[in-house]
C-alpha positions in Angstrom: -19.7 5.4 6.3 -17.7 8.9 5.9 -16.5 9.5 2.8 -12.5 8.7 3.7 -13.0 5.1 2.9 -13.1 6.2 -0.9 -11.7 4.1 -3.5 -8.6 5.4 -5.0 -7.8 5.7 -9.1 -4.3 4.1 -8.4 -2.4 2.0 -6.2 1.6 2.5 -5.2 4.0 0.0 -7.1 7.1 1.7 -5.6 9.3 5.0 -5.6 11.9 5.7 -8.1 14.7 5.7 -6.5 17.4 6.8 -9.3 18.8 5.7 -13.1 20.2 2.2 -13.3 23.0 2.3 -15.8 23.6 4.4 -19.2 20.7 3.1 -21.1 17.7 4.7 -19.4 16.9 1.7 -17.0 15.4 2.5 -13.6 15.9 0.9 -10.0 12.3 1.1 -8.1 12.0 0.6 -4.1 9.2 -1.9 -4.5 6.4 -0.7 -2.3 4.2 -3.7 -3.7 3.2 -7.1 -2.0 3.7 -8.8 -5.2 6.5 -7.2 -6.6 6.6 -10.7 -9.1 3.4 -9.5 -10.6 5.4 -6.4 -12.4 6.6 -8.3 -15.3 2.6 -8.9 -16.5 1.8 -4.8 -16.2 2.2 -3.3 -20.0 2.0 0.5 -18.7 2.4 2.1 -15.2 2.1 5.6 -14.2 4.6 8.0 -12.4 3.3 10.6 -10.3 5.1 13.5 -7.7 2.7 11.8 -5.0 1.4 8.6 -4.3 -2.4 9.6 -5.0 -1.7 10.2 -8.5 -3.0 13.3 -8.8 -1.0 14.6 -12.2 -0.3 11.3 -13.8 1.9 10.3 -16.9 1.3 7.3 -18.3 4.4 4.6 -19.7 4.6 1.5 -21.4 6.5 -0.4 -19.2 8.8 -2.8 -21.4 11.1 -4.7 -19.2 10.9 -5.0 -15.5 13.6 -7.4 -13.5 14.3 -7.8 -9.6 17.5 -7.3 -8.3 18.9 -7.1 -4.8 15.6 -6.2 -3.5 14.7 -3.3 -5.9 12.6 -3.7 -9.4 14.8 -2.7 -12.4 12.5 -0.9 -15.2 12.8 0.0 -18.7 9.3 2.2 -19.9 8.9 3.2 -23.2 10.3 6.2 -24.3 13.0 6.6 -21.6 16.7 5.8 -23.6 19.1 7.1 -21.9 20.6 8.2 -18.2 19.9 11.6 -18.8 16.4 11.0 -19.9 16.1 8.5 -16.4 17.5 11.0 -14.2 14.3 13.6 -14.0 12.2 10.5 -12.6 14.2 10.3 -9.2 11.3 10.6 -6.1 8.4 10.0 -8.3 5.6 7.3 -7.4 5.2 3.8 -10.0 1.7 3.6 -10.0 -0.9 1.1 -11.4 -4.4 2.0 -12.0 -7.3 0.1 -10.0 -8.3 -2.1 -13.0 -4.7 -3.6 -13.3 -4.2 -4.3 -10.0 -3.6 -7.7 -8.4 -6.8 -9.4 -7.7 -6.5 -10.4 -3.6 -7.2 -13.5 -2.6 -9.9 -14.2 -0.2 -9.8 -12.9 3.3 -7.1 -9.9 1.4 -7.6 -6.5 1.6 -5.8 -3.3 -0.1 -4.9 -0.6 2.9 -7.1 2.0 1.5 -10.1 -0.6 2.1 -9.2 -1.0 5.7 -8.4 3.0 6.4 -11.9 4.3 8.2 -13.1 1.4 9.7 -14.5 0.9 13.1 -12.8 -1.7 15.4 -14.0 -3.7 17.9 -13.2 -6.2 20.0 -15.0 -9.7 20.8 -16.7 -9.0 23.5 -18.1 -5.9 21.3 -16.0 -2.8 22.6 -15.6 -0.1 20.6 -11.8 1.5 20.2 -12.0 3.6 17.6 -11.5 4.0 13.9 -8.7 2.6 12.2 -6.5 5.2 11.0 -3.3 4.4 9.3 -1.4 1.2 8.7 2.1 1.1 9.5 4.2 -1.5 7.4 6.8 -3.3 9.7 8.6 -6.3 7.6 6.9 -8.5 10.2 3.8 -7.9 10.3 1.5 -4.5 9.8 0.2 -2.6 12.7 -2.8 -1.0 13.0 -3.1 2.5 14.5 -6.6 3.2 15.8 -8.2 6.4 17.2 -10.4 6.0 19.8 -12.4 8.3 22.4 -11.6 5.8 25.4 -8.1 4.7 25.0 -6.8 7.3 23.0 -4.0 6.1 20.0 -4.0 2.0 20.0 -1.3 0.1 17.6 -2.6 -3.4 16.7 -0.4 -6.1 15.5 -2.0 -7.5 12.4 -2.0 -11.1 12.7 -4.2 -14.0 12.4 -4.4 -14.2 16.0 -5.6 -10.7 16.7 -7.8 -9.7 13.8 -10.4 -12.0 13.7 -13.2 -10.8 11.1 -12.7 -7.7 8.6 -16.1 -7.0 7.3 -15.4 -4.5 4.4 -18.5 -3.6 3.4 -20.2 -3.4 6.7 -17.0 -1.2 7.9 -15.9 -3.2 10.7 -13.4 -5.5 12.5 -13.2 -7.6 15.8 -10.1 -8.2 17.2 -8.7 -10.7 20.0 -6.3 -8.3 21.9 -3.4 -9.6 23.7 -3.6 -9.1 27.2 -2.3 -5.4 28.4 -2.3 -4.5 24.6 -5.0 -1.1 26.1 -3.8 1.5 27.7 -5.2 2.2 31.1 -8.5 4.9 30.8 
């Protein structure tokens, strides 16, 4: 298996999007599943990109969710002014603090590199990026035979993701491919 399908240090809570109020408070774009899970975190991370590459580390001392958007206090941040330099940064969480999935749940750096197939064992390429709808995610794959192929993630199309032996089947809808 190449080397792409790497496990990253952190995972993407959300982006800061600007100061909340006059006391240092800051309003998130949640970019998390399980956006109720924030509350139990006692430090995040913010980063200039999402893989964390320079890090600074925060206690995180009061999160709430309002109008869509997390709400956070971290430690050390009083004030508007102080708030104001986070704007664009990443909230990240480090791997060992992440959300335990349930079974059958995958994170999307797990599923980026795999090989797809269908069930009658045709290969269409390597999974290469997950787009995040609202409805449902889509699968972009890269194959040699059909080119760029966007699969709707549902229960009905995906029918086994075998992490560890780097592959899924899919059920594709009829006229889903692309002609040759």
């Amino acid at each position: 298996m190449p080397d792409e399908r790497s496990t990253p240090a952190y995972l993407v809570l959300g982006k800061i999007l600007r100061p909340h109020g006059v006391r240092g408070e800051i309003r998130m774009h949640v970019m998390t599943d399980y956006p109720e899970r924030l509350s139990e975190l006692e430090q995040v991370y913010l980063s200039k990109d999402e893989a964390g590459t320079h890090v600074k580390a925060y206690d995180l001392e009061h999160v709430r969710l309002h109008q869509g958007y997390a709400l956070l206090t971290l430690g050390g941040i009083e004030d508007r002014d102080e708030a104001e330099p986070l704007r664009q940064l990443f909230v990240l969480i480090d791997l060992e603090n992440a959300v335990p999935l349930e079974e059958g749940e995958f994170y999307l750096y797990e599923l980026i590199g795999i090989e797809v197939y269908t069930v009658d064992d045709e290969h269409l390429g390597r999974l290469v990026d997950v787009i995040e709808t609202g409805a449902n995610d889509v699968y972009v794959v890269e194959g040699e035979s059909y080119g760029e192929v966007l699969i709707p993630a549902t229960d009905e199309v995906i029918v086994k993701t075998d992490i560890d032996a780097g592959r899924m089947t899919v059920q594709l809808p009829e006229g889903l491919l692309p002609p040759r």
